[in-house]
C-alpha positions in Angstrom: -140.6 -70.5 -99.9 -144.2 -69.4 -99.1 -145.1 -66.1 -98.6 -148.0 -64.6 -97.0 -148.1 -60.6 -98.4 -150.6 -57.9 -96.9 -151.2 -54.6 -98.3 -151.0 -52.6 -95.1 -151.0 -48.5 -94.5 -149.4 -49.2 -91.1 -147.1 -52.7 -89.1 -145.0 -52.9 -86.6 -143.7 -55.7 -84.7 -143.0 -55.8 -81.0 -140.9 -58.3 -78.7 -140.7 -58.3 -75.0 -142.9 -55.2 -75.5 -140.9 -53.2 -77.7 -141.1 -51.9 -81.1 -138.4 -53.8 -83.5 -139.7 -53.2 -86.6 -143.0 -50.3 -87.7 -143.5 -49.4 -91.4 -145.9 -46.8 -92.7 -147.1 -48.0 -96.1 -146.2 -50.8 -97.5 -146.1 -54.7 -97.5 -146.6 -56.6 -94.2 -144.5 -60.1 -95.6 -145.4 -63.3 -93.4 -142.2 -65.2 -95.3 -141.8 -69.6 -94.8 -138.8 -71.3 -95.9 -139.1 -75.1 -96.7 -136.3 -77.7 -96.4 -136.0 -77.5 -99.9 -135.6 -73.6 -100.7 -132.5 -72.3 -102.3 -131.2 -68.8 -102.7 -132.2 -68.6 -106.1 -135.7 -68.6 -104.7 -135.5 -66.2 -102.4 -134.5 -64.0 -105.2 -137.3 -65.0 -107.3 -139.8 -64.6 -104.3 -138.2 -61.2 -103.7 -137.9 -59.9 -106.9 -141.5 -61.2 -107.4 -143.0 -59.5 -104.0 -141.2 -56.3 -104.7 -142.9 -56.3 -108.0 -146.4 -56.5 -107.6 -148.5 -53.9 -108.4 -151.4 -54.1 -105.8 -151.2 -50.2 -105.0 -153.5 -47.7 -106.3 -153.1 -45.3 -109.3 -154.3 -42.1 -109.9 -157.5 -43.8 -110.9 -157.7 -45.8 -108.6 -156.8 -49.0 -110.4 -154.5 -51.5 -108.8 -151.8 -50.7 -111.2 -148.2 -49.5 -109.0 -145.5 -51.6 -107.2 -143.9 -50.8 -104.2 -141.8 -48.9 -105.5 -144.1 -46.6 -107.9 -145.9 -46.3 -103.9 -143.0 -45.3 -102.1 -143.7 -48.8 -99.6 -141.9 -50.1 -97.1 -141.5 -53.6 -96.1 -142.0 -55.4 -92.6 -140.9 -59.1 -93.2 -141.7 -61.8 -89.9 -140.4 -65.2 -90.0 -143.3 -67.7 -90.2 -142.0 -71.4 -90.1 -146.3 -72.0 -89.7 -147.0 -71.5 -93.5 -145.2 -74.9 -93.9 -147.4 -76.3 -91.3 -149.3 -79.5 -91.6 -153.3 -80.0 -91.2 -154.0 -83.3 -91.4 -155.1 -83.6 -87.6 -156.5 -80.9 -85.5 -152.9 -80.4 -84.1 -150.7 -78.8 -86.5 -147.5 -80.3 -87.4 -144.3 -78.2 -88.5 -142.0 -80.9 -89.9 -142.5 -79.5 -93.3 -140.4 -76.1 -92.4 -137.1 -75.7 -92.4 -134.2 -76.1 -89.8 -133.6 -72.8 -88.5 -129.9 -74.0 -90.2 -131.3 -73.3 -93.5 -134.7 -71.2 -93.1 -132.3 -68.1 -91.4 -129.6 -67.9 -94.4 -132.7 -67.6 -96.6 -134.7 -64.9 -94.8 -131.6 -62.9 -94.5 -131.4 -63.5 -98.2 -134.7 -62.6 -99.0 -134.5 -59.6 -96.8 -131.1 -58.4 -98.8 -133.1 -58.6 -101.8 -135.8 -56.2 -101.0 -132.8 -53.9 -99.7 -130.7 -54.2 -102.7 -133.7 -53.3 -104.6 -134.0 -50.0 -103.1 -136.6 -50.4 -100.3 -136.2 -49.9 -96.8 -137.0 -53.0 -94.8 -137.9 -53.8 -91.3 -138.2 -56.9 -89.6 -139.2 -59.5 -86.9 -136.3 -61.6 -85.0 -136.3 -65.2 -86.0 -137.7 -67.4 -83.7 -139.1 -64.8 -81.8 -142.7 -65.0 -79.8 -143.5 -61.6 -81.5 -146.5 -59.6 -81.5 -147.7 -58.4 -85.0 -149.8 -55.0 -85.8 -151.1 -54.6 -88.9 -153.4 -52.1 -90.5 -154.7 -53.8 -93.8 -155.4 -52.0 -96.6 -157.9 -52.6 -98.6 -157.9 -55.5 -97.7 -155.2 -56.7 -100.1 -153.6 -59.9 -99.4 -151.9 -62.7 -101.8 -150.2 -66.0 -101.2 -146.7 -66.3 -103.0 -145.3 -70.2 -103.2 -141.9 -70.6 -105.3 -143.6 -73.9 -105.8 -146.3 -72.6 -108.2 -144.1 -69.3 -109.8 
């Protein structure tokens, strides 16, 4: 699973024109699943997300978690992060069948929730429009592949 994780004040998500996810502050997650993934990764990936400590302290050190920030979460589907870039036309064999990529970002979203945060979220498969407001910026790559 690949996981692209921005810092973000404000996000919302919009399809067909309409609002179907907004968070305040929090973690936008861009979240890939590869043919390979496994539930045990998506807990790993969540647990690890959920855990980061990117958010300011007191003294201004990057030294809370989502949690110690009282964050949200916006998590959109992204079969792209398993594109492939060889050519100048992007190739998406490398992402999983919707078959397996939507039991695991359900699972990865049930994660986050049983951990105590609220989450909002895209619709998979979905031409969506993304709003973010970055903060900082702050924004990291996950990969279960290099965890």
């Amino acid at each position: 699973m690949r996981a692209v994780v921005t810092r973000v004040s404000e996000a919302s998500v919009k399809i067909d024109g309409q609002i179907t996810g907004q968070i305040g502050k929090g973690f936008l997650v861009l979240l890939g699943v590869g043919p390979e993934d496994t539930e045990a990764e998506a807990v790993r990936l969540a647990d690890k997300v959920c855990g980061t400590r990117v958010f300011e302290d007191e003294n201004g050190k990057m030294n809370l978690n989502l949690e110690a920030a009282g964050g949200e979460l916006l998590i959109v589907s992204q079969f792209t992060l398993f594109a492939d870039l060889k050519s100048r036309r992007p190739g998406f064999s490398g992402a999983a069948k919707p078959d397996v990529a939507i039991p695991l970002y359900e699972k990865f979203m049930a994660e986050c929730v049983a951990r105590g945060f609220h989450v909002e979220h895209g619709e998979f498969g979905a031409d969506m429009k993304v709003v973010s407001v970055n903060d900082g910026p702050v924004t990291l790559l996950f990969d279960t592949a290099a965890l």
